[in-house]
C-alpha positions as CSV (number, residue, x, y, z in Angstrom):
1,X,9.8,43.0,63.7
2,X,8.1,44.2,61.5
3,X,7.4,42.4,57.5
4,X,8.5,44.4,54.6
5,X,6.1,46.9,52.8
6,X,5.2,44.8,49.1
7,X,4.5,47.5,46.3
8,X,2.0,45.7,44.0
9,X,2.2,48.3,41.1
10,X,3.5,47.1,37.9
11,X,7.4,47.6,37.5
12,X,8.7,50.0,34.2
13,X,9.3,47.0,32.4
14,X,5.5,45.1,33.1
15,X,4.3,48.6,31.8
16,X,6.0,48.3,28.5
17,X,4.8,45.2,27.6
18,X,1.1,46.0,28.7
19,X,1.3,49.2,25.9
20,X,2.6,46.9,23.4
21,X,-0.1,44.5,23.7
22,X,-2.7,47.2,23.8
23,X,-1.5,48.2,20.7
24,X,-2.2,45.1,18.9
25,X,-5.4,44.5,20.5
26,X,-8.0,46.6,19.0
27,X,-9.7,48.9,22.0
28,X,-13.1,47.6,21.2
29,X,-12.1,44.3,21.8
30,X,-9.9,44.5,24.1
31,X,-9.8,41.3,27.0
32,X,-12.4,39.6,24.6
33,X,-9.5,38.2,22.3
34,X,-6.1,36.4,22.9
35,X,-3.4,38.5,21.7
36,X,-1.5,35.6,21.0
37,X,-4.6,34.5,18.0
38,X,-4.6,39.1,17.0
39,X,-1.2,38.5,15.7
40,X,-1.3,35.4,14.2
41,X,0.4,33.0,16.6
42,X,-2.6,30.8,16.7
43,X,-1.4,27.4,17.2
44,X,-3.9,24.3,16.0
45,X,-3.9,20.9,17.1
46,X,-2.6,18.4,14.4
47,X,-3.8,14.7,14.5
48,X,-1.6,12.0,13.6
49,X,-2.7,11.5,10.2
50,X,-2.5,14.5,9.6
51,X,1.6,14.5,10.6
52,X,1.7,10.6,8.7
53,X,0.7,12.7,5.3
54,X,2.7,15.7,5.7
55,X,5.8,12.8,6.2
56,X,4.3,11.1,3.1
57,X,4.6,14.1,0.9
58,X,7.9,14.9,1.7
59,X,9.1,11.1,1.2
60,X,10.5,11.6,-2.5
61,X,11.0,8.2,-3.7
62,X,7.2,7.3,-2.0
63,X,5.9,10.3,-4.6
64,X,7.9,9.5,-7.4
65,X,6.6,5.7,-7.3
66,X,2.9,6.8,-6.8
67,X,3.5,8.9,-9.7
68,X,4.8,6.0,-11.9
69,X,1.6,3.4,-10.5
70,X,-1.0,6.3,-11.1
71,X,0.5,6.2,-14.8
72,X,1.5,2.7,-15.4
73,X,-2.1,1.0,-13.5
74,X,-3.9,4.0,-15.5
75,X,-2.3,3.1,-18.6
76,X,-3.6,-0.5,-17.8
77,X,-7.0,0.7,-16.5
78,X,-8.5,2.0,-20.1
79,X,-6.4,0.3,-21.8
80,X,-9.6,-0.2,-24.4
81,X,-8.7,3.8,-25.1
82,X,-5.1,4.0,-24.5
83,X,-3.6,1.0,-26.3
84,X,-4.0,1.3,-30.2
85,X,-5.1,-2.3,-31.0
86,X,-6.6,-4.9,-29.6
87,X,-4.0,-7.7,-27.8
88,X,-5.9,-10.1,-29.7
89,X,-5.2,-8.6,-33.2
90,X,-3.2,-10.4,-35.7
91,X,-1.5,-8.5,-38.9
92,X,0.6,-11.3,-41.1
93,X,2.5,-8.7,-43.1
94,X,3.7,-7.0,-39.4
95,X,5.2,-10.3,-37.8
96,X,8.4,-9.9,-35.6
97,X,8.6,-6.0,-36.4
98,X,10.9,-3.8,-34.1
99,X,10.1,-1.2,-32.2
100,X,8.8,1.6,-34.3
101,X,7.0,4.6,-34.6
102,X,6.1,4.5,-38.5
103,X,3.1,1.6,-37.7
104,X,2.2,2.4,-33.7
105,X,4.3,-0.4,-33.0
106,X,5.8,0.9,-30.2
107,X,7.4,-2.1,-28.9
108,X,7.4,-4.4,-31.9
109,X,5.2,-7.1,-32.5
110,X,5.2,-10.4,-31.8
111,X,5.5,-13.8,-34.1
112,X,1.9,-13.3,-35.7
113,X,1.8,-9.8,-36.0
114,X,0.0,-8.7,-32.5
115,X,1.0,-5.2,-31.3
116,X,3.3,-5.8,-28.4
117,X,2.4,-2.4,-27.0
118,X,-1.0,-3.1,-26.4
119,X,-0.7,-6.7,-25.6
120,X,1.7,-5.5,-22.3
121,X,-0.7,-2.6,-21.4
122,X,-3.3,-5.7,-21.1
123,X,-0.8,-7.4,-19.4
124,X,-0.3,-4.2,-16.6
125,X,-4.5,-4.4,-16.6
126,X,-3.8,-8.5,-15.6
127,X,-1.2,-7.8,-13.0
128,X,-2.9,-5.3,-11.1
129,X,-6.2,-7.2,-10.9
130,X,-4.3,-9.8,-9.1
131,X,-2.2,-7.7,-7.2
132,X,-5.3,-5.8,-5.8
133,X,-7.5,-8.6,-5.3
134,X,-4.8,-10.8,-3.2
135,X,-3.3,-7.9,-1.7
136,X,-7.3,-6.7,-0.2
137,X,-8.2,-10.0,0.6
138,X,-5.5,-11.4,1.8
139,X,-5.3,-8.4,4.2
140,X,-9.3,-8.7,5.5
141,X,-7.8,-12.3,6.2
142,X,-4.6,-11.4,8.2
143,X,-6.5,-8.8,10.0
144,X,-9.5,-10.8,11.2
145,X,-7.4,-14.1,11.9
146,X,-4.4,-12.0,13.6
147,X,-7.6,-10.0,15.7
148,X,-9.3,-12.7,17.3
149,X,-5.9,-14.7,18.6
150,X,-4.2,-11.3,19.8
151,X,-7.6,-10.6,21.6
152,X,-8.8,-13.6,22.8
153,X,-5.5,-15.2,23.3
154,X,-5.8,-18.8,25.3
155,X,-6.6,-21.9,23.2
156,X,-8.4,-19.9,20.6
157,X,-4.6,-17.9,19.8
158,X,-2.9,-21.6,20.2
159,X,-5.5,-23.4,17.2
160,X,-4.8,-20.1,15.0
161,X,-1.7,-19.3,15.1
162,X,-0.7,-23.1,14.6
163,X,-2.9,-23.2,11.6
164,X,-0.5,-20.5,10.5
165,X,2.1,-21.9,11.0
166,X,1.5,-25.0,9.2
167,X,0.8,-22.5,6.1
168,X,4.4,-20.8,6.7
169,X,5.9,-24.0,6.8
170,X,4.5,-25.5,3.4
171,X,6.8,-25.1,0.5
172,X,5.1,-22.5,-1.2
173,X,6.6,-22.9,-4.9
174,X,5.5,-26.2,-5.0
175,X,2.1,-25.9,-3.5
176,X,1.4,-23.0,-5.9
177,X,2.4,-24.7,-8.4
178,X,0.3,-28.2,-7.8
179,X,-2.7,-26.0,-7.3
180,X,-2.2,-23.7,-10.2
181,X,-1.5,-26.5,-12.4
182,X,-4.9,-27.9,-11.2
183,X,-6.9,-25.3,-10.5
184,X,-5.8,-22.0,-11.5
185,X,-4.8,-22.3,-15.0
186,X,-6.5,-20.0,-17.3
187,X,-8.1,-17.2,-15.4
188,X,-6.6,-14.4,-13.5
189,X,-9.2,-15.0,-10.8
190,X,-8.6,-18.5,-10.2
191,X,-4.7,-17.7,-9.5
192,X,-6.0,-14.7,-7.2
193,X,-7.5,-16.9,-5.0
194,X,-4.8,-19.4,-4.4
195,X,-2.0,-16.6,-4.2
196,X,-4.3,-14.8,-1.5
197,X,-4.3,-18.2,0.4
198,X,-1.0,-18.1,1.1
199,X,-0.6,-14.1,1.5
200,X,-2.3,-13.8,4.7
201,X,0.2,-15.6,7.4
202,X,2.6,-12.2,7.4
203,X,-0.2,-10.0,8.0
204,X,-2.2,-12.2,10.6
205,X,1.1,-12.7,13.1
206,X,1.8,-8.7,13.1
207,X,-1.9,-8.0,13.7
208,X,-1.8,-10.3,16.3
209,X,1.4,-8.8,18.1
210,X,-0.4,-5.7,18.2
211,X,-3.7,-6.9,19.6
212,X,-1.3,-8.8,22.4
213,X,0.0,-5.3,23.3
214,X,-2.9,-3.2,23.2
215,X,-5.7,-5.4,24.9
216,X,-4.0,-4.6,28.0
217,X,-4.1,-0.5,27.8
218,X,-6.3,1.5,30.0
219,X,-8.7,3.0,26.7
220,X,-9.5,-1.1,26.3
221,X,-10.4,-1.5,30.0
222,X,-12.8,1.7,30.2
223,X,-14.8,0.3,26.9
224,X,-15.0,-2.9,28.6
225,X,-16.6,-1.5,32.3
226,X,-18.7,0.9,29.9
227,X,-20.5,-2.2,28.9
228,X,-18.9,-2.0,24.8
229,X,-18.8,-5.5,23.4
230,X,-15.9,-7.7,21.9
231,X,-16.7,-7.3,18.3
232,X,-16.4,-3.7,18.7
233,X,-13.4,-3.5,21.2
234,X,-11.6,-5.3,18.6
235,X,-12.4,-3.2,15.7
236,X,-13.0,0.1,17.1
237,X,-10.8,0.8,19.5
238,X,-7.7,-1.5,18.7
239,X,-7.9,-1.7,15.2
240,X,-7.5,1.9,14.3
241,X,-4.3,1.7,16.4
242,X,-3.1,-0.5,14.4
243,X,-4.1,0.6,10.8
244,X,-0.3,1.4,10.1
245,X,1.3,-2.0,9.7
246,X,-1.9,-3.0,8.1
247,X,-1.5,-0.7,5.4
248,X,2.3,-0.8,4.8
249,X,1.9,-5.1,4.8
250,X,-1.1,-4.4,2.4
251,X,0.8,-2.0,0.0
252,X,3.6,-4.8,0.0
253,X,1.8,-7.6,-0.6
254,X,0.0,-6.6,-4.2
255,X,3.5,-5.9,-5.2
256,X,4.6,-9.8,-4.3
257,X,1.5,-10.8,-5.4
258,X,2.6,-9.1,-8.8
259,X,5.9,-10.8,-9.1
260,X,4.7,-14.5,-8.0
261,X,1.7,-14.5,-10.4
262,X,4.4,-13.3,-13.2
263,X,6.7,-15.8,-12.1
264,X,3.8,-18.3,-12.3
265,X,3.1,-17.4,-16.1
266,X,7.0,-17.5,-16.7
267,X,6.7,-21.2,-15.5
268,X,3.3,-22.2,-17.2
269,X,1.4,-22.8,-14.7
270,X,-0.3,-19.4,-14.0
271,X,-2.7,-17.3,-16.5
272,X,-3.3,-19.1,-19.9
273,X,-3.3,-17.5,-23.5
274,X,-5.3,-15.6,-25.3
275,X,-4.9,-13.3,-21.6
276,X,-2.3,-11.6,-21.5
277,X,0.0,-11.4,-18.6
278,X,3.8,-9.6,-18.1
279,X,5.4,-12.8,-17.1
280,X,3.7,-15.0,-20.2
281,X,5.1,-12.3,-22.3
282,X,8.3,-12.6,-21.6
283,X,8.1,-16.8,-21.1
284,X,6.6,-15.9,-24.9
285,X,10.4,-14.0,-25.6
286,X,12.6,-16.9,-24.8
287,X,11.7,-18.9,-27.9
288,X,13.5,-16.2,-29.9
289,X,16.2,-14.5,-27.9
290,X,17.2,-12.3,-31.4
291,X,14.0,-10.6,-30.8
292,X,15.1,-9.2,-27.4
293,X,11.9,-6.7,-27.1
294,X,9.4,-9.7,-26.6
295,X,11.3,-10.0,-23.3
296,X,12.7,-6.4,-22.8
297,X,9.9,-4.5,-22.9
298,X,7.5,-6.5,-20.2
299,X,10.4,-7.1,-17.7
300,X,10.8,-3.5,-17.6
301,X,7.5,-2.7,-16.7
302,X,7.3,-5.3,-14.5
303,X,10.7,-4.3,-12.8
304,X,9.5,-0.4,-12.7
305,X,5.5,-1.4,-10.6
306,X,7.6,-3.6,-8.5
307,X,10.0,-0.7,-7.5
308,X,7.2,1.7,-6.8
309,X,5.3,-0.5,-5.1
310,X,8.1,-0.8,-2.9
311,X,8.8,3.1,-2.9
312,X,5.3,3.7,-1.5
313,X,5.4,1.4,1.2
314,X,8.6,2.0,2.3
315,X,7.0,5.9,2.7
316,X,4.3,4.8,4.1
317,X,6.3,2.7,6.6
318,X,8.2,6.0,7.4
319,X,4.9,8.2,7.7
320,X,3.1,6.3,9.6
321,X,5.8,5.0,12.3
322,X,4.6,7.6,15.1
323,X,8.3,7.2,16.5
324,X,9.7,8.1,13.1
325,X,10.9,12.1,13.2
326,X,12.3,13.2,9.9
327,X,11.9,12.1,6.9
328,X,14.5,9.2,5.0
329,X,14.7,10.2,1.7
């Protein structure tokens, strides 16, 4: 029997589409460049961060409260050159005025005379030092303690994670309280550092979930047979992978750090006077409920960084969830 005869010349149709790529390509280059790159079809590779901020910038409510924190922290920033007096300035023939345009009072003054205005734009400049400072360093804290129990695991995980424990169980109110009233009353720095005690159990159990998961994956067991060392196992391989819990807990945290130092001040036990702080201002209100923007006024700011704090992170929970496909809001 004898095998069919194959005809290896291009069909009418394989003909067409050679002319119409000849056409794009120019003749001097032609089967030196993809045709696919001549007519713009060019596809390049996107990392991950890359996708996580494209998500991020499409997350509405996450760019309308970085909006608001850019201007509210700014505000509170250079406050010296935004706020029209000093907090500390005192004008008898001003006292208890209401909001007003006529004498830069903005929101009033209070009962000798200080520019209310100005004293809560020092009080934003308060909040967001201890925001920042509890929310950094409580996170350095979280990620170093969760680190070395995910990674080591054994006793070393049983001694650290028990340690945290005992921290989560501790009535918190009252322990902040005790310590503020003996330690931490007067200085925004002193409250900082016990608020960023506390702050660092969340942080340290998620890193630590991670670290359980990702020991284990085939990337850790190559840098351990290429001779790489724990230190940098830990915080150059793993840690990057897990850089997005870290910064959504982070983002989180300055905002609770916000809200329990101003809770703090409301109780008397936080930052002292002359400083000014948003929840001593409106503690300051309740001695004269008829003047309602010694209290209005500061709880609103408060209220409004609190809600964009919590805007941002929630984007930033959305962006950089690598499971997360479209975008909430």
């Amino acid at each position: 029997m004898t095998e069919p005869k194959t005809d290896d010349s291009p069909t009418h149709l394989e003909k067409h589409l050679i002319d119409q790529v000849s056409d794009v390509v120019h003749p001097a280059t032609a089967g030196l460049i993809d045709p696919t790159v001549d007519a713009g079809l060019e596809l390049r590779a996107r990392s991950q961060w890359s996708y996580a901020r494209s998500r991020f910038l499409r997350h509405r409510l996450a760019m309308t409260g970085l909006v608001v924190l850019i201007l509210v922290f700014g505000a509170g920033i250079f406050a010296n050159y935004i706020a029209p007096y000093s907090f500390e300035q005192i004008d008898l023939t001003n006292v208890l005025h209401g909001p007003t345009t006529v004498a830069n009072h903005f929101f009033g003054t209070d009962e000798i005379g200080r520019d209310y205005f100005s004293r809560v734009i020092y009080g934003v400049r308060t909040s967001l030092e201890v925001g920042v400072f509890v929310g950094f360093a409580s996170t350095i804290i979280g990620i170093f303690v969760g680190a070395i129990a995910g990674y080591y695991g054994g006793w070393i995980d049983n001694i650290l994670m028990r340690l945290t424990d005992l921290v989560l169980t501790l009535p918190a109110l009252a322990i902040l309280l005790t310590a503020a009233a003996l330690l931490g009353q007067g200085s925004q720095w002193r409250v900082s550092f016990i608020l960023m005690l506390f702050f660092w159990t969340g942080l340290a159990r998620i890193v630590r979930g991670v670290f359980l998961s990702l020991r284990e994956k085939e990337y850790v067991e190559a840098a351990k047979a290429a001779g790489s060392g724990d230190m940098r196992i830990m915080f150059r391989h793993i840690l990057p992978n897990t850089l997005g819990p870290i910064v959504v807990s982070g983002t989180l945290a300055v905002g609770a750090a916000i809200i329990v130092e101003a809770a703090l001040s409301f109780l008397g036990f936080g930052i002292k006077p002359p400083t000014p702080s948003l929840g001593s201002l409106i503690a300051g209100g309740q001695t004269s409920p008829q003047d309602w923007w010694l209290t209005v006024f500061p709880g609103l700011v408060l209220l409004v960084i609190v809600m964009a704090i919590n805007f941002v992170g929630d984007g930033l929970r959305d962006a950089l969830d690598p499971q997360q496909r479209r975008v909430r809001a």
